[in-house]
C-alpha positions in Angstrom: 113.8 -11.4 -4.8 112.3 -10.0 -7.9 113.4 -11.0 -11.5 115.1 -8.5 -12.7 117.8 -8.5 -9.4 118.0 -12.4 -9.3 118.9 -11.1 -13.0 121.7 -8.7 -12.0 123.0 -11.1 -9.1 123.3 -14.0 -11.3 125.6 -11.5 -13.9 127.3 -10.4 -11.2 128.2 -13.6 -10.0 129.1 -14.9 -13.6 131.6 -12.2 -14.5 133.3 -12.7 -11.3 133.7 -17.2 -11.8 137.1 -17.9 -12.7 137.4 -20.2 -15.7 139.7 -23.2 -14.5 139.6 -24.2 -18.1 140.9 -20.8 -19.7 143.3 -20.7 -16.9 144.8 -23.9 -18.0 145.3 -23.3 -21.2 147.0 -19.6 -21.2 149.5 -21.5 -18.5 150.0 -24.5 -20.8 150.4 -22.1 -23.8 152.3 -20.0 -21.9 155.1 -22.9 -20.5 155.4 -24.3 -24.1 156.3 -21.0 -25.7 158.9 -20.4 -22.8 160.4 -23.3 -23.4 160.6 -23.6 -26.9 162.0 -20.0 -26.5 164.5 -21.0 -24.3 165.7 -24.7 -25.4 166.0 -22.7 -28.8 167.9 -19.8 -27.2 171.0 -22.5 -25.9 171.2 -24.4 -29.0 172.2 -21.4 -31.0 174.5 -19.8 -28.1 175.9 -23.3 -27.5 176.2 -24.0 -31.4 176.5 -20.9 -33.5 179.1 -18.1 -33.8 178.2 -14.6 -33.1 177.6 -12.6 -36.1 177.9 -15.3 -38.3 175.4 -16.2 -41.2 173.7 -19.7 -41.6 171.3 -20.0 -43.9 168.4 -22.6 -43.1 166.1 -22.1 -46.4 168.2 -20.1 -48.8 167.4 -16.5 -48.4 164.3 -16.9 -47.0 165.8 -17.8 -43.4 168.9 -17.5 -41.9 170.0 -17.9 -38.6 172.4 -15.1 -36.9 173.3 -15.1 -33.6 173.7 -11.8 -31.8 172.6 -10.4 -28.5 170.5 -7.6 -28.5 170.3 -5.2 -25.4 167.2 -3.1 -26.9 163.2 -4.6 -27.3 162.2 -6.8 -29.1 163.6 -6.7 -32.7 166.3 -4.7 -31.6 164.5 -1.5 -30.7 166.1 0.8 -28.0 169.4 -0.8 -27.5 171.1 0.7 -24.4 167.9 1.1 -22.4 167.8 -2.3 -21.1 166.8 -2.0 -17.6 163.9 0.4 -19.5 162.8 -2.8 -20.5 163.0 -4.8 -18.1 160.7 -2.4 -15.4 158.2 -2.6 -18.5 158.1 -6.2 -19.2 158.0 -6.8 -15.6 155.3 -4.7 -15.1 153.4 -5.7 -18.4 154.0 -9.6 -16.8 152.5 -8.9 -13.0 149.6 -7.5 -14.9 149.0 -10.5 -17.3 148.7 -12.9 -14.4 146.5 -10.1 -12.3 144.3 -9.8 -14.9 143.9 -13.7 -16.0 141.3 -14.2 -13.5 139.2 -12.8 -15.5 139.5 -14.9 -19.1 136.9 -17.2 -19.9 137.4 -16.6 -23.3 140.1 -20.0 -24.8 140.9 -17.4 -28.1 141.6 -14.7 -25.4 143.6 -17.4 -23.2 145.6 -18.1 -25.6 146.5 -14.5 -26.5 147.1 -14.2 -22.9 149.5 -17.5 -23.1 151.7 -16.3 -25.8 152.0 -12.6 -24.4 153.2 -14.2 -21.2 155.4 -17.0 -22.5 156.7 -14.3 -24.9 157.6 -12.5 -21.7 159.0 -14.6 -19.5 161.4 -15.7 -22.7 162.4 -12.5 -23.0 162.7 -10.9 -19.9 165.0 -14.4 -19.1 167.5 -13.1 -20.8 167.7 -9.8 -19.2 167.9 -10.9 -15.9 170.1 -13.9 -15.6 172.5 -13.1 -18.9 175.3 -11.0 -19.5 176.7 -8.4 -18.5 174.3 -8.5 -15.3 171.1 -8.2 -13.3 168.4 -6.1 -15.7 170.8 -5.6 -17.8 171.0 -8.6 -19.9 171.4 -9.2 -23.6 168.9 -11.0 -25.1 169.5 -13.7 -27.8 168.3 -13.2 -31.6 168.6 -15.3 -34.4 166.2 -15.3 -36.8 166.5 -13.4 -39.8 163.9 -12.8 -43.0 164.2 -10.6 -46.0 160.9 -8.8 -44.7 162.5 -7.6 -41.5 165.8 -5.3 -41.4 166.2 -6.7 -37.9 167.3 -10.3 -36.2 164.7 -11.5 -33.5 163.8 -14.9 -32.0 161.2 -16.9 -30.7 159.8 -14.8 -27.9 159.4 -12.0 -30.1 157.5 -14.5 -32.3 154.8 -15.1 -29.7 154.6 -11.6 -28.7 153.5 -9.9 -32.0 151.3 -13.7 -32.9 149.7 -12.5 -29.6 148.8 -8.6 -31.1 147.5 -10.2 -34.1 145.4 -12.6 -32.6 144.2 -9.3 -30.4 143.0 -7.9 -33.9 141.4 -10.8 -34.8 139.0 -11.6 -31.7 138.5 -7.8 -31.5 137.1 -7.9 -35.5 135.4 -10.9 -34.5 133.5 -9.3 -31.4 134.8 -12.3 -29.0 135.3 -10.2 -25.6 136.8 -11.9 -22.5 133.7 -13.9 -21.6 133.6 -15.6 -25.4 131.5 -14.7 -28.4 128.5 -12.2 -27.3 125.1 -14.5 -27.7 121.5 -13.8 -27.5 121.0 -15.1 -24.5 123.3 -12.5 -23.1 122.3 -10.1 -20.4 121.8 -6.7 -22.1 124.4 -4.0 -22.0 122.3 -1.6 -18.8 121.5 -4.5 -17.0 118.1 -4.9 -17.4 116.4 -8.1 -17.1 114.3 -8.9 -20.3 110.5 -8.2 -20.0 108.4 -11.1 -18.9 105.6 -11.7 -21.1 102.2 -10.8 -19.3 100.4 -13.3 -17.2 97.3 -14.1 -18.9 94.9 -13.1 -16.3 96.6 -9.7 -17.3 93.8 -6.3 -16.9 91.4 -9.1 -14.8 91.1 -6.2 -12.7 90.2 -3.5 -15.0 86.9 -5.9 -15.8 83.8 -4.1 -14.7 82.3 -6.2 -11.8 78.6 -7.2 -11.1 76.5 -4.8 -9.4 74.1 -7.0 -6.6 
């Protein structure tokens, strides 16, 4: 087998390795947010009144309890089960495609974006007034933001910036691109010359 295929087989075989590490921690990442999500979701339905202001740091925070049957921050109410095909969807690919992460800053985008989810799409399926068709709790309210939103939504949009961030940074999937990287066509890097190199262009000794 010649360098430059040993080359391409090797690559080959690199970018298809699942990373048991990455893959840990976009699950962990992923089970934390959900739960925070949702042990935060039945304190406020189990202790706070509907539309009712409580502010936590002045007017800088304040929690209001209401159930939104739109997106996240309220977007598109009344096309719930919209929402839920979408976020389904959007979830079946996020575990299809996590084979492929051995990137931890991509995991971790990957983690939030499913935890964010899941916490989300919760709601919609198992509260009322039915199947799909759920409201989702909000309860978080800032000056910055006409709308009220929660935890889930949180993770969601830390996951798009963190998508900027490694993208500005130029860490793909695989991690940060090196040197010792493969380059882009394929090709194997050129071999430096033997150094018996041209022996046989010498002239040879007439007898």
């Amino acid at each position: 087998m010649t360098s430059s295929l040993r080359s391409r087989v090797l690559e080959r075989s690199a970018s298809t390795k699942i990373s048991v590490r990455a893959l840990v921690v976009l699950g962990v990442v992923a089970v934390v947010v959900y739960a925070i999500d949702q042990v935060a979701k039945f304190l406020v339905v189990t202790h706070l009144t509907e539309r009712v202001p409580v502010p936590i740091l002045g007017d800088l925070l304040t929690f209001q309890f209401v159930r939104n049957p739109g997106a996240a921050f309220s977007i598109g109410s009344g096309s719930t089960w919209i929402f839920s095909i979408i976020a389904t969807g959007v979830l079946i690919f996020v575990i299809w495609y996590a084979r492929r992460i051995r990137s931890i800053g991509w995991a971790v985008l990957f983690g939030l974006l499913l935890g964010g989810l899941l916490g989300n799409l919760s709601d919609r399926l198992t509260r009322p007034p039915g199947f799909g068709v759920g409201a989702v709790v909000d309860f978080i309210q800032i000056p910055l933001l006409p709308a009220i939103f929660n935890l889930a939504d949180v993770a969601i949009v830390s996951s798009m910036a963190l998508f900027l961030i490694l993208t500005v940074r130029g860490v793909g999937l695989n991690g940060p691109a090196t040197a010792d990287e493969p380059v882009a066509d394929g090709r194997a890097a050129e071999e430096p010359a033997p150094d018996d190199a041209g022996a046989d262009d010498r002239p040879t000794t007439e007898r």
